[in-house]
KOLLUM-93224 format. One record per residue: residue number from 1; z, y, x of N, C-alpha, C in turn. Coordinates in steps of 0.2 Angstrom, whole numbers, plus 5000, padded with zeros to 4 digits. Each point is the difference from the previous one (the first is absolute). Layout:
N
PT;resi;n.up;n.north;n.east;ca.up;ca.north;ca.east;c.up;c.north;c.east
PT;NUM;Z;Y;X;Z;Y;X;Z;Y;X
...
// end
This chain:
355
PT;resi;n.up;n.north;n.east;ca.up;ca.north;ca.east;c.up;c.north;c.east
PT;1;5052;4754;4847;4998;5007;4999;5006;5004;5001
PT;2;5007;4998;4995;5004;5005;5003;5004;4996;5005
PT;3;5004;5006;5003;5005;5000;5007;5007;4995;4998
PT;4;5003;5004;4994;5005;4994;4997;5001;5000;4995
PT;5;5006;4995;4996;4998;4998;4994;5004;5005;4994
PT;6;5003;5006;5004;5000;5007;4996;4997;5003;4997
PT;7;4993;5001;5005;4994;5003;5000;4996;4995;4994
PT;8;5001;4995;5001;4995;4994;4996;5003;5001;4992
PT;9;5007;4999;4998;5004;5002;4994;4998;5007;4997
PT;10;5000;5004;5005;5000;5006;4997;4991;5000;4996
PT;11;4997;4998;5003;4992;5001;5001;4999;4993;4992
PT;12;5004;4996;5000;5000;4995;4993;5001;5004;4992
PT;13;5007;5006;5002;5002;5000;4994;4998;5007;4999
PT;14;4995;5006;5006;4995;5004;4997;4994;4995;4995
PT;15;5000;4996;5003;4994;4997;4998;5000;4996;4993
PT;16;5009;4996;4998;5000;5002;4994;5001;5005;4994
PT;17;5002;5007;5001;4996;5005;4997;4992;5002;4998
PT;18;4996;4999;5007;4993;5003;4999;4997;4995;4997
PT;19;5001;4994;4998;4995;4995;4998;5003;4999;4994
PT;20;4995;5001;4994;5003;5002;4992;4994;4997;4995
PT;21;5000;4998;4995;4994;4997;4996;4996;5007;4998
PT;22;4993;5000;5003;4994;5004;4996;5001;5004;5005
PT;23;5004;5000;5005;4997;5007;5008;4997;4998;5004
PT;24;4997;5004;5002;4994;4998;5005;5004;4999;5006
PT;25;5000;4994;5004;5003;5001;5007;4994;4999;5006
PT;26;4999;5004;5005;4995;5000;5005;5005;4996;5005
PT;27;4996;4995;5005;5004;4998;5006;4990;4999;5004
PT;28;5005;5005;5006;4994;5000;5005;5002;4994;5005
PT;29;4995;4999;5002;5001;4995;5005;4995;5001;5006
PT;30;5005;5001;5007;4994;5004;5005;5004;4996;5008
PT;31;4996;5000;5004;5000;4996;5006;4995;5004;5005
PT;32;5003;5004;5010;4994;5001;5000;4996;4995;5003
PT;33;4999;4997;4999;4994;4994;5003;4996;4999;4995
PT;34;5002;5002;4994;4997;4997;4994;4997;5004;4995
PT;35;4992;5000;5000;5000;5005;4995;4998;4998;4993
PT;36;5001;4996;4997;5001;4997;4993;5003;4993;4998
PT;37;5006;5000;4998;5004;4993;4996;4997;4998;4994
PT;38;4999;4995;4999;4998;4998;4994;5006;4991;4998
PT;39;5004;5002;4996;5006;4997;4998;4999;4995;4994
PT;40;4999;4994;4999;4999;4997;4995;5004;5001;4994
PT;41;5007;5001;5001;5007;5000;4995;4998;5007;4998
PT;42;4998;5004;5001;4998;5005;4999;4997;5001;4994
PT;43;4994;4996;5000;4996;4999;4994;5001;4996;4994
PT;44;5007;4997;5002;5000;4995;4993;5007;4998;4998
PT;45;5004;5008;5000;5007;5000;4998;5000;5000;4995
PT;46;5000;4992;4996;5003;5003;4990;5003;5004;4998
PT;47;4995;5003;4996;5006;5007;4995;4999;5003;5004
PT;48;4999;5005;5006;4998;5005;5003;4992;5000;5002
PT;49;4997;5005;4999;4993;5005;4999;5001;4999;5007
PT;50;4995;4998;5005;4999;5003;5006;4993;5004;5004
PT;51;5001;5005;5003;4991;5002;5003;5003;5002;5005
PT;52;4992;5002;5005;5000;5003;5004;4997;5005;5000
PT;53;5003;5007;5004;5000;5008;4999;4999;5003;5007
PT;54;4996;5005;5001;5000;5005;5005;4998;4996;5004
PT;55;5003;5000;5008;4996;4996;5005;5000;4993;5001
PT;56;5001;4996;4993;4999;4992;5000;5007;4997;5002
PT;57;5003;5004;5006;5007;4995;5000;5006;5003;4995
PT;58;4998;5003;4994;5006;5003;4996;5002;4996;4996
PT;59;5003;4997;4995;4999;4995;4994;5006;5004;4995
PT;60;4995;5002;4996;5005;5001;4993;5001;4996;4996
PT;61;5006;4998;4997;5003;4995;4993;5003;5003;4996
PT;62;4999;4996;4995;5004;5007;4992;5002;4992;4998
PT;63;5009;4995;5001;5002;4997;4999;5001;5002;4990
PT;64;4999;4994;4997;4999;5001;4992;5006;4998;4995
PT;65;5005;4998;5006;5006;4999;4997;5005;4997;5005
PT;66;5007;4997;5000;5005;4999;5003;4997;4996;5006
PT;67;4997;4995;4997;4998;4993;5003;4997;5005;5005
PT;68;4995;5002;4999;4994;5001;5005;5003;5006;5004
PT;69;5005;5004;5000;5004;5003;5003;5003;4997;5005
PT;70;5004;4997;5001;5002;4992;5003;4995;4998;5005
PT;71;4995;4998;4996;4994;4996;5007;4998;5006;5002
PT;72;5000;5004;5000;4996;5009;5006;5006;5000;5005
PT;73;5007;5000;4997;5005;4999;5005;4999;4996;5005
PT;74;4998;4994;4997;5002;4995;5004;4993;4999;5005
PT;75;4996;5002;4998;4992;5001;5004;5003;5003;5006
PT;76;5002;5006;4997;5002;5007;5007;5004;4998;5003
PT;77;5004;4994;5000;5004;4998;5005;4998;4997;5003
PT;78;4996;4994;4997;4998;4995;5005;4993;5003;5005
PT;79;4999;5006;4999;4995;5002;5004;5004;5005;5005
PT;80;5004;5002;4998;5005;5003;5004;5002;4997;5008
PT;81;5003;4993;4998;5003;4997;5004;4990;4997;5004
PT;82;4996;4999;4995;4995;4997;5005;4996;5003;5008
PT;83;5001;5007;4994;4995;5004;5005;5004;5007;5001
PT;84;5001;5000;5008;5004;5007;5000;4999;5006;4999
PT;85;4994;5001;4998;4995;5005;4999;4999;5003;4990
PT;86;5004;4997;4999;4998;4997;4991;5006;5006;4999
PT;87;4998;5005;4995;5008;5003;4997;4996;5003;4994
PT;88;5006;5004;4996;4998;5001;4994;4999;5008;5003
PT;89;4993;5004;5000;5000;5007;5002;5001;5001;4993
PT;90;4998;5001;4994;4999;5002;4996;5001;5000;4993
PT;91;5005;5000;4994;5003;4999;4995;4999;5006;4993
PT;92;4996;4999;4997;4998;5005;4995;4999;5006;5001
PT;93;4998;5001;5007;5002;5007;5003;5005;5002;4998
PT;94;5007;4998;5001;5006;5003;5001;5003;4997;5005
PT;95;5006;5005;5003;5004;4999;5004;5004;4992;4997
PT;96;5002;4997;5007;5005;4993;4998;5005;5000;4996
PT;97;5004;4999;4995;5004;4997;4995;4999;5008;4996
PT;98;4992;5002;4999;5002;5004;4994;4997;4998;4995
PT;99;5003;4999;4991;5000;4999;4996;4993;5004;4997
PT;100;4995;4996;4999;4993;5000;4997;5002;5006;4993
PT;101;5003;4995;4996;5002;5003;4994;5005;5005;4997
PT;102;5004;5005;5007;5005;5002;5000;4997;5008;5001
PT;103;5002;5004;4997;4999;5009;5002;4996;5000;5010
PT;104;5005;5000;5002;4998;4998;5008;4993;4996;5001
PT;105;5001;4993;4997;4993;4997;5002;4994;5006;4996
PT;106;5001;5001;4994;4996;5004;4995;4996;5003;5005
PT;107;5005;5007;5005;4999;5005;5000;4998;5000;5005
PT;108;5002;4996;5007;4999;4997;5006;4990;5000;5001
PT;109;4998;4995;4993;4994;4996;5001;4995;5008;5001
PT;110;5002;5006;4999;4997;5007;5000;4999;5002;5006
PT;111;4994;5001;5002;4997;5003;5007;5005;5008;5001
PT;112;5004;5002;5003;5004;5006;4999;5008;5001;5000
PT;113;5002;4993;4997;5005;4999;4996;5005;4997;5007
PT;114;5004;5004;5006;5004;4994;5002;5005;4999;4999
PT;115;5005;4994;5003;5004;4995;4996;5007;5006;5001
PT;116;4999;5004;5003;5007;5007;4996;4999;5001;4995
PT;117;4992;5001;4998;5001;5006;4992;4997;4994;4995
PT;118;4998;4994;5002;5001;4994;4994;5008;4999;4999
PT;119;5004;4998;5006;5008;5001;5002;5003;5004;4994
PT;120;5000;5007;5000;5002;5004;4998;4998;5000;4992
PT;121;4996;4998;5000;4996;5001;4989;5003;4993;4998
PT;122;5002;4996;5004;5002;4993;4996;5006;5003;4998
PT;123;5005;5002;5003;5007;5002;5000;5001;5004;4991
PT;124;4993;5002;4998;5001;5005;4994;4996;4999;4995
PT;125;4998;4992;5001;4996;4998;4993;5000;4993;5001
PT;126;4998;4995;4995;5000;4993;5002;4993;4999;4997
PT;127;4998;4995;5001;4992;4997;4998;4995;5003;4995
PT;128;5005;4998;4995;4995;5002;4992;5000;5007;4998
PT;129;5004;5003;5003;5000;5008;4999;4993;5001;5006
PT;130;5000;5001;5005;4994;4998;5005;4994;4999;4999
PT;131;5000;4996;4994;4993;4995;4997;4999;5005;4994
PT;132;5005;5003;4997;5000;5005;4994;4996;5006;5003
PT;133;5004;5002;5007;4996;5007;5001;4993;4997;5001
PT;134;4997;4995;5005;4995;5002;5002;4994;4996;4995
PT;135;5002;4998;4997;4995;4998;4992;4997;5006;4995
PT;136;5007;5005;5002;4999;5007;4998;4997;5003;5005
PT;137;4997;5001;5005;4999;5004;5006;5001;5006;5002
PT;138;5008;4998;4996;5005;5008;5001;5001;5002;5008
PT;139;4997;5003;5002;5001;5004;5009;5007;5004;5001
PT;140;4998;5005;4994;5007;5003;5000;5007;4998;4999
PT;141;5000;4995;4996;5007;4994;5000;4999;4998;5005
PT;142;4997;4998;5002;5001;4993;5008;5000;5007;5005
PT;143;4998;5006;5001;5001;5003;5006;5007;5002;5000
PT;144;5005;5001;4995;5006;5004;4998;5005;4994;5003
PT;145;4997;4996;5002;5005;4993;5001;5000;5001;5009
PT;146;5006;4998;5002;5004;5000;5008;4993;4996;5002
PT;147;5000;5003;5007;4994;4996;5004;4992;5002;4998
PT;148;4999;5001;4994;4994;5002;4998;4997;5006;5001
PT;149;4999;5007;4996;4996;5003;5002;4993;5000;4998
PT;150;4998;5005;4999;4994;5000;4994;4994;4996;5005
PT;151;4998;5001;5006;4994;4997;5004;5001;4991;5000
PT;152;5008;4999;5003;4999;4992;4997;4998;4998;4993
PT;153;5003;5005;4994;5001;4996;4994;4994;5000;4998
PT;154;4996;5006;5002;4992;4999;4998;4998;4994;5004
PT;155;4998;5000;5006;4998;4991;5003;5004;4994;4995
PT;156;5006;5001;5000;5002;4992;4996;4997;5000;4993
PT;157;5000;5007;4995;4997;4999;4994;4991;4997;5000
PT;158;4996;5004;5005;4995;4999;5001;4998;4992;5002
PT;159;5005;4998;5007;5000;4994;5002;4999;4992;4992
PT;160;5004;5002;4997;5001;4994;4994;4997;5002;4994
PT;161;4996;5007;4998;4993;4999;4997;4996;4997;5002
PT;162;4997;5001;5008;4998;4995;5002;5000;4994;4998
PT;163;5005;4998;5003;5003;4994;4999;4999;4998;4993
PT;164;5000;5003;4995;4996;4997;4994;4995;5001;4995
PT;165;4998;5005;5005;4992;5000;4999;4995;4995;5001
PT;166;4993;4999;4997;4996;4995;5001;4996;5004;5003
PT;167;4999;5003;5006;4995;5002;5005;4999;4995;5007
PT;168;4996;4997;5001;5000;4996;5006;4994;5004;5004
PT;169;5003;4997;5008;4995;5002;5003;5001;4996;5004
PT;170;4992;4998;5007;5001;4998;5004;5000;5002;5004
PT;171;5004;4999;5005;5002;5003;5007;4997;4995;5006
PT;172;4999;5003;5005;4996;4996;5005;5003;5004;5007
PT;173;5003;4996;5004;5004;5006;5006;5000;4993;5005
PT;174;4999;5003;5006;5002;4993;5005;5007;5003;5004
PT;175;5002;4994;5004;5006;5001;5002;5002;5006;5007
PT;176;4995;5001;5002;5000;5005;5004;4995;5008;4998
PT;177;5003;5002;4996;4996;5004;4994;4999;5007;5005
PT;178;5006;5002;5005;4998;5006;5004;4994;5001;5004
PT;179;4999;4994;5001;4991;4999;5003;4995;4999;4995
PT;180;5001;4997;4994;4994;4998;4997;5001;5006;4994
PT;181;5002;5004;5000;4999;5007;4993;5004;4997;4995
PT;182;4999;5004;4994;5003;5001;4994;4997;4992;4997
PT;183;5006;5000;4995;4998;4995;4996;4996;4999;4997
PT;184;4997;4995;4997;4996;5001;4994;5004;4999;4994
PT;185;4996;5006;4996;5005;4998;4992;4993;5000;4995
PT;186;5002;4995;4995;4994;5000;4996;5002;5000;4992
PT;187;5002;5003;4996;5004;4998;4992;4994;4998;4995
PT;188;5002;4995;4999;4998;4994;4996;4999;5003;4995
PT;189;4993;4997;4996;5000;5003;4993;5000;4992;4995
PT;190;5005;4997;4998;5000;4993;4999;4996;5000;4993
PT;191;4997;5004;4995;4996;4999;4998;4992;4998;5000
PT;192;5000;5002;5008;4994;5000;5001;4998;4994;5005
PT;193;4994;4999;5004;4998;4994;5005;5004;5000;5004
PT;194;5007;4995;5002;5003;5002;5006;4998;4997;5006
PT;195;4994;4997;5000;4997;4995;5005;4998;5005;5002
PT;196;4995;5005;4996;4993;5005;5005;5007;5007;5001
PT;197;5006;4998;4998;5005;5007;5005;5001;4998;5006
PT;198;5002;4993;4998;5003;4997;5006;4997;5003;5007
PT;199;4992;4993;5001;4996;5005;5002;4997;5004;5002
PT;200;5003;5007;4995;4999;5007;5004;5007;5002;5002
PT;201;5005;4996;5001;5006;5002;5004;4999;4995;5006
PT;202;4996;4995;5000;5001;4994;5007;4994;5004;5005
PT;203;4997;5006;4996;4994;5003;5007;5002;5006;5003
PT;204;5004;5000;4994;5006;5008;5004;5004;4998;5006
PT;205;5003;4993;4997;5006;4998;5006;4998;4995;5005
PT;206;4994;5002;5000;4995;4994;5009;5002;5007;5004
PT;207;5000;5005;4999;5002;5004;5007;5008;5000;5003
PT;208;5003;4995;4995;5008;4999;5002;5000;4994;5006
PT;209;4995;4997;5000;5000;4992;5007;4995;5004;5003
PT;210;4997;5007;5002;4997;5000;5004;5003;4997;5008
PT;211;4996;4999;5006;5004;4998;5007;5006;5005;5002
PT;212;5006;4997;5001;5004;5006;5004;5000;5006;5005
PT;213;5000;5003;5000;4999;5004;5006;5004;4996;5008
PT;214;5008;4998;4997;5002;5001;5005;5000;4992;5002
PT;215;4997;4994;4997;4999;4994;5002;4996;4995;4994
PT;216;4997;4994;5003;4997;4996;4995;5004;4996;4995
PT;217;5005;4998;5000;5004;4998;4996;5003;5004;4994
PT;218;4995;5004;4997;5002;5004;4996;5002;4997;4991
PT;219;5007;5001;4999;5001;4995;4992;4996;5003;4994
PT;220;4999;4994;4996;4996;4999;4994;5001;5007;4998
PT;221;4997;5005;4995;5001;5002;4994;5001;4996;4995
PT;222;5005;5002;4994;5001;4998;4994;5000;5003;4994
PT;223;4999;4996;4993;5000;5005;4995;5004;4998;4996
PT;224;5006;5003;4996;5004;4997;4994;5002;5006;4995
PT;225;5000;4998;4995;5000;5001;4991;5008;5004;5002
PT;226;4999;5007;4999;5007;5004;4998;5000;5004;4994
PT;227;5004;5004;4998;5002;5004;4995;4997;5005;5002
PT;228;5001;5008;4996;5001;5006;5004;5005;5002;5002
PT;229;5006;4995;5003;5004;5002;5006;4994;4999;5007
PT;230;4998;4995;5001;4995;4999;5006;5006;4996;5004
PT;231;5004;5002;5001;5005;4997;5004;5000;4993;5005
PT;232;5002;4993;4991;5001;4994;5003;4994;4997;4996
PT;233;4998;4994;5001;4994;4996;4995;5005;5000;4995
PT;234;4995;4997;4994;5004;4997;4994;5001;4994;5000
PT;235;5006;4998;4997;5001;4991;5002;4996;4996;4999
PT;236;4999;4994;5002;4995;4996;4994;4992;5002;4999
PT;237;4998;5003;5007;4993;5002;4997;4995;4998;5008
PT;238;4997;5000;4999;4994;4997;5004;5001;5006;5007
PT;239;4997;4995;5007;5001;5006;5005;4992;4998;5003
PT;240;4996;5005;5002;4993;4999;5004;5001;5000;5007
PT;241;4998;4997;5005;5001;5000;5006;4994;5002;5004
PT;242;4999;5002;5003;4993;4998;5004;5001;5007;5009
PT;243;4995;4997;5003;4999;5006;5006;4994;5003;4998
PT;244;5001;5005;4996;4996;5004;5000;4993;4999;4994
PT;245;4999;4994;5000;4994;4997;4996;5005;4995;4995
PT;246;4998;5002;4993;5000;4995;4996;4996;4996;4998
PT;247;5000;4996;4999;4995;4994;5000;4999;4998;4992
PT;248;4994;5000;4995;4996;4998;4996;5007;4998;4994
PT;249;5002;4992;5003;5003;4996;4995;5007;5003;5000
PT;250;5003;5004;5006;5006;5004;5001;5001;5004;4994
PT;251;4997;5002;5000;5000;5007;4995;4999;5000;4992
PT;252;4996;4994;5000;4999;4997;4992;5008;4997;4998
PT;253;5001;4995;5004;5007;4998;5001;5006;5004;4997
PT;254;4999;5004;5003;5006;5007;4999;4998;5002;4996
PT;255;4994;5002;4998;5000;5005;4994;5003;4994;4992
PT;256;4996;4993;5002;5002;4998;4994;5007;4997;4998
PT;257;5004;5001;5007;5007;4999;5000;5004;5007;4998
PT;258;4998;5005;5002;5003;5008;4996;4997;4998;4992
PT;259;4995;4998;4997;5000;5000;4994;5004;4998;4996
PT;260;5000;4993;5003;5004;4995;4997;5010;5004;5001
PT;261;5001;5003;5005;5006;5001;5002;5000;5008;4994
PT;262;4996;5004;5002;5004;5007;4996;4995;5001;4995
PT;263;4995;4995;4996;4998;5002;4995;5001;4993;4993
PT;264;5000;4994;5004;5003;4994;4996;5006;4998;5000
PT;265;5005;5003;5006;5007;5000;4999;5003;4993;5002
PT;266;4996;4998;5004;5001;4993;5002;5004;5002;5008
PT;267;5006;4998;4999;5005;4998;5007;4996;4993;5004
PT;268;4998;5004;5005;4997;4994;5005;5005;4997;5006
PT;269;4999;4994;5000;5008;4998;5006;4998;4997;5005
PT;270;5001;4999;5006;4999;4997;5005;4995;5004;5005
PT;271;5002;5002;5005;4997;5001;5007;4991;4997;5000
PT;272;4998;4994;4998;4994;4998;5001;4994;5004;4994
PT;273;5004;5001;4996;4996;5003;4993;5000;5007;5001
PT;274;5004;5006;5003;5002;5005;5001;4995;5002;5009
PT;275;5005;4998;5003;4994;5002;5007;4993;5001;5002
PT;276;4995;5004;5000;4995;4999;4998;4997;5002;5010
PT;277;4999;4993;5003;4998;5002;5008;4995;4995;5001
PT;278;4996;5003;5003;4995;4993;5004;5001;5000;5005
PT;279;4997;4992;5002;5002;4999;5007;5007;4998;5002
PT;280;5003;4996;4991;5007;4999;5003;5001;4995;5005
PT;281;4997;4995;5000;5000;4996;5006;5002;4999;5007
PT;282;4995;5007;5004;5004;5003;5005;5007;5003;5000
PT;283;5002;5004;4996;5007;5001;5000;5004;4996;4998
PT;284;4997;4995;4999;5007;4995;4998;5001;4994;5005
PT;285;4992;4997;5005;5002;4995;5003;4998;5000;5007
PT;286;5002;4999;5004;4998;4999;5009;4994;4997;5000
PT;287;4992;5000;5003;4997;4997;5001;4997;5001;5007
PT;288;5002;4994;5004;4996;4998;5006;4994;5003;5001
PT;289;4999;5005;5004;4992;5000;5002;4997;5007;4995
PT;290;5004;5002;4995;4997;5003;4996;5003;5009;5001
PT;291;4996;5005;5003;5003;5003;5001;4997;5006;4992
PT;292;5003;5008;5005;4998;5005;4993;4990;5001;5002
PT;293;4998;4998;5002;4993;5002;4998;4997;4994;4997
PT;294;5002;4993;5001;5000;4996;4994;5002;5000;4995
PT;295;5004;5003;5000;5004;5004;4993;4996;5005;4994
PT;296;4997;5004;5007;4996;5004;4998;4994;5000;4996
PT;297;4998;4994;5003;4994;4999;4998;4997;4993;4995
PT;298;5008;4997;4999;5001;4996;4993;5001;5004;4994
PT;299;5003;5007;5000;5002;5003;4997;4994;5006;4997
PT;300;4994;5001;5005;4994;5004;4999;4996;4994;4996
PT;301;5001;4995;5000;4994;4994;4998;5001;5000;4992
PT;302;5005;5006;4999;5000;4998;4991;5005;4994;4995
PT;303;5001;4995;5005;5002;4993;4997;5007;5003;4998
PT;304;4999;4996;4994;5010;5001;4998;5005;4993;5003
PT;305;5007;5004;4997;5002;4994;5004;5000;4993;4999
PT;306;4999;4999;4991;4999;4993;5003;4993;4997;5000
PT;307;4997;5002;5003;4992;5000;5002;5000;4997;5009
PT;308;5006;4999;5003;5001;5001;5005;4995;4990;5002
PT;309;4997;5001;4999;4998;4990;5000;4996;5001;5009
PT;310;5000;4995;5004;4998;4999;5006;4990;5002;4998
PT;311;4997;4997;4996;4993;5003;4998;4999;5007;4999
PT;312;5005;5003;4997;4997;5009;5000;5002;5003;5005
PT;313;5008;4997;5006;5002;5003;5004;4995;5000;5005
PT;314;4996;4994;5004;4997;4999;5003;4992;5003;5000
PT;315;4999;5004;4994;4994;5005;4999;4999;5005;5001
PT;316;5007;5004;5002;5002;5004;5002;5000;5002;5007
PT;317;4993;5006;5001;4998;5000;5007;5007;5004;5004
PT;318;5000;4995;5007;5005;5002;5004;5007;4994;4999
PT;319;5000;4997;4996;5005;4996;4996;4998;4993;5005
PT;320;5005;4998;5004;4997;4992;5003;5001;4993;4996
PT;321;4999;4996;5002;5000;4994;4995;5009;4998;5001
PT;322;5003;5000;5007;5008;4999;5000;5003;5006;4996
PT;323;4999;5007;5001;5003;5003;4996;5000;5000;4990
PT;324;4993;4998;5001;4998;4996;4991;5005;4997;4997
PT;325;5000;4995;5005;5005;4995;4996;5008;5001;5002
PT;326;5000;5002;5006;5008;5004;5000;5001;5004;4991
PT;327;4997;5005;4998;5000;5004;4996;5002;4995;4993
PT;328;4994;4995;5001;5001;4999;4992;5004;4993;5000
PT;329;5003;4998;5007;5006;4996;5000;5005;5003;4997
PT;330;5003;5007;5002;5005;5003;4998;4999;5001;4993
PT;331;4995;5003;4997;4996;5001;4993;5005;4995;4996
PT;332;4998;4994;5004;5001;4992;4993;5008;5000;5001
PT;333;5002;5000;5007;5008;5002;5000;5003;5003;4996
PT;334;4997;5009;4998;5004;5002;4998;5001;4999;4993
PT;335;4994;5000;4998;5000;4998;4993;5003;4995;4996
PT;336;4999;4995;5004;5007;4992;4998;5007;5004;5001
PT;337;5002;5004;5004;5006;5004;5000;5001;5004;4995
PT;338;4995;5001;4995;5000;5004;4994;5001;4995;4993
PT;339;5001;4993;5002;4998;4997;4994;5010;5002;4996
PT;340;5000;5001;4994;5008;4999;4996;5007;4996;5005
PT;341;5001;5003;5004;5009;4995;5001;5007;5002;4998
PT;342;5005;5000;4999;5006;5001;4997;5002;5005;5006
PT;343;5001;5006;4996;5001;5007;5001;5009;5000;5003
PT;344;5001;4996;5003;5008;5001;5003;5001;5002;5007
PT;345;5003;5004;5002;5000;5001;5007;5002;4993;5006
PT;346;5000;4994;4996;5004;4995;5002;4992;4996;5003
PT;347;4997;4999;4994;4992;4997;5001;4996;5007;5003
PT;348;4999;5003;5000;4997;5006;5003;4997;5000;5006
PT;349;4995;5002;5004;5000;4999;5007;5002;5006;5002
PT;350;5001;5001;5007;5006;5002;5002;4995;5005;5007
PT;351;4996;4998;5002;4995;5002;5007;4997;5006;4996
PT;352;5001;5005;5003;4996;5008;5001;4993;4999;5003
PT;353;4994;5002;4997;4995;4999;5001;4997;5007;5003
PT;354;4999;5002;5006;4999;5005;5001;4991;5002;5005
PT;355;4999;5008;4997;4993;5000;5004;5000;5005;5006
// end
């Protein structure tokens, strides 16, 4: 990945600052030939939370103490060296070696704020004086301060109301949103049926996968759980995928996963209980002979994924008897690949499964 081992030094010991216990670290992973990784080590780092976010190759982890700090480093490296295309885009949304915790990190994470007039207000206050003002939602103290100014100190104060307020909403935007319009936004009322909201936000957001204009390859629409910043997701919380159509058991999925997440308070872990996509299959394994109208029309027939057996595939008008059992050969593969094995980068497979 890097040129030399200057570059490579330097790139280690930003990297020991950004990775800290309880911050979210996002690492992208992107190749052009490749339009979705799917990482085994990824999903089963002890002590670190993992999911998948935005266009499927994003993965966030919220490492939950030293140890698991440690193994996200040592992940990022050994993916570093594997594939040259692997880096870390992405780090709390802040600029590299800046302190999460620090006035700078604070004031940084503010849409407005840049790293001059965060720069500048660190120099004149230290953390808990910081945490004092904006508890208090003083604007006029925090505007009086170097680098601030009353339009940023309203954004920072407003920003972390936010930030502690219990208002969710969900957000539905696809990656290429200059063609597909405004986002969807839909705010939760968690007392109520979040299943029939859900629902009335997955019929709003079928017009985000409509076809592209400028090509067929046009990427998924997604939905994921944010605050009234809108900004980033929330950590730890379910993401809906789909093109355009959410599918029946998609959406109950989601919804009883948001329950459980912002109304039972249940932290969920791992990539395979978080993700909610159909059709993971095709994205995750090569199949002989099986192109995207096959795809398309295993994916119209209803069948979930693990429904994938050679008698339902093969009833499937259009579906041939060699693509059937192609299908639910890889089916029985993958799912033996899913059985419990020791979570080390050492035992770990190592091959990129790409579609």
């Amino acid at each position: 990945m890097f040129e030399s081992d200057l570059e490579d030094n330097v790139f280690r010991r930003r990297l020991m600052k950004e990775v800290a216990p309880g911050v979210p670290v996002h690492f992208s992973f992107y190749s052009p030939s490749v339009k979705v990784q799917v990482m085994y080590p990824a999903e089963n780092l002890p002590g670190a939370n993992g999911r998948y976010i935005g266009d499927a190759v994003t993965i966030e982890f919220v490492p939950d103490d030293a140890a698991a700090v440690e193994r996200v480093r040592e992940y990022v490296w050994h993916w570093e060296g594997y594939n040259a295309f692997t880096a870390v885009r992405k780090i709390d949304h802040l600029r590299r070696g800046v302190c999460p915790e620090g006035v700078q990190g604070i004031l940084e994470r503010v849409r407005g704020v840049d790293k001059r007039a965060a720069a500048k207000t660190a120099e004149a206050l230290d953390p808990e004086e910081l945490e004092e003002i904006l508890s208090r939602g003083d604007c006029k103290t925090l505007a009086r301060l170097p680098g601030m100014g009353e339009k940023r100190a309203r954004a920072v104060v407003e920003f972390y109301e936010n930030e502690r307020g219990d208002r969710r909403f969900l957000y539905a935007a696809n990656r290429n949103d200059r063609f597909r319009g405004k986002p969807v936004i839909t705010e939760l009322d968690l007392g109520s049926d979040l299943e029939e909201q859900v629902w009335d936000h997955a019929v709003l957001a079928r017009r985000l996968g409509d076809p592209d204009p400028l090509g067929p390859d046009e990427p998924p629409g997604h939905t994921t759980v944010r605050n009234a910043n809108l900004m980033h997701p929330l950590p730890m919380t379910p993401s809906l995928m789909g093109r355009g159509v959410y599918y029946p058991e998609q959406v109950g999925r989601f919804a009883d996963r948001c329950r459980r997440v912002l109304v039972d308070g249940e932290r969920l872990a791992g990539v395979g209980s978080l993700r909610i996509q159909r059709g993971k299959l095709f994205h995750t394994t090569k199949m002989a002979g099986v192109g995207m109208k096959t795809r398309a029309r295993v994916l119209a027939s209803g069948l979930l994924d693990d429904e994938y057996t050679y008698e339902s595939l093969v009833a499937i008008p259009g579906v041939t008897v060699a693509q059937a059992r192609t299908i639910a050969g890889a089916a029985r593969a993958e799912a033996a690949k899913e059985e419990p094995v020791p979570a080390s980068l050492g035992a770990a497979r190592t091959e990129v499964r790409v579609s």
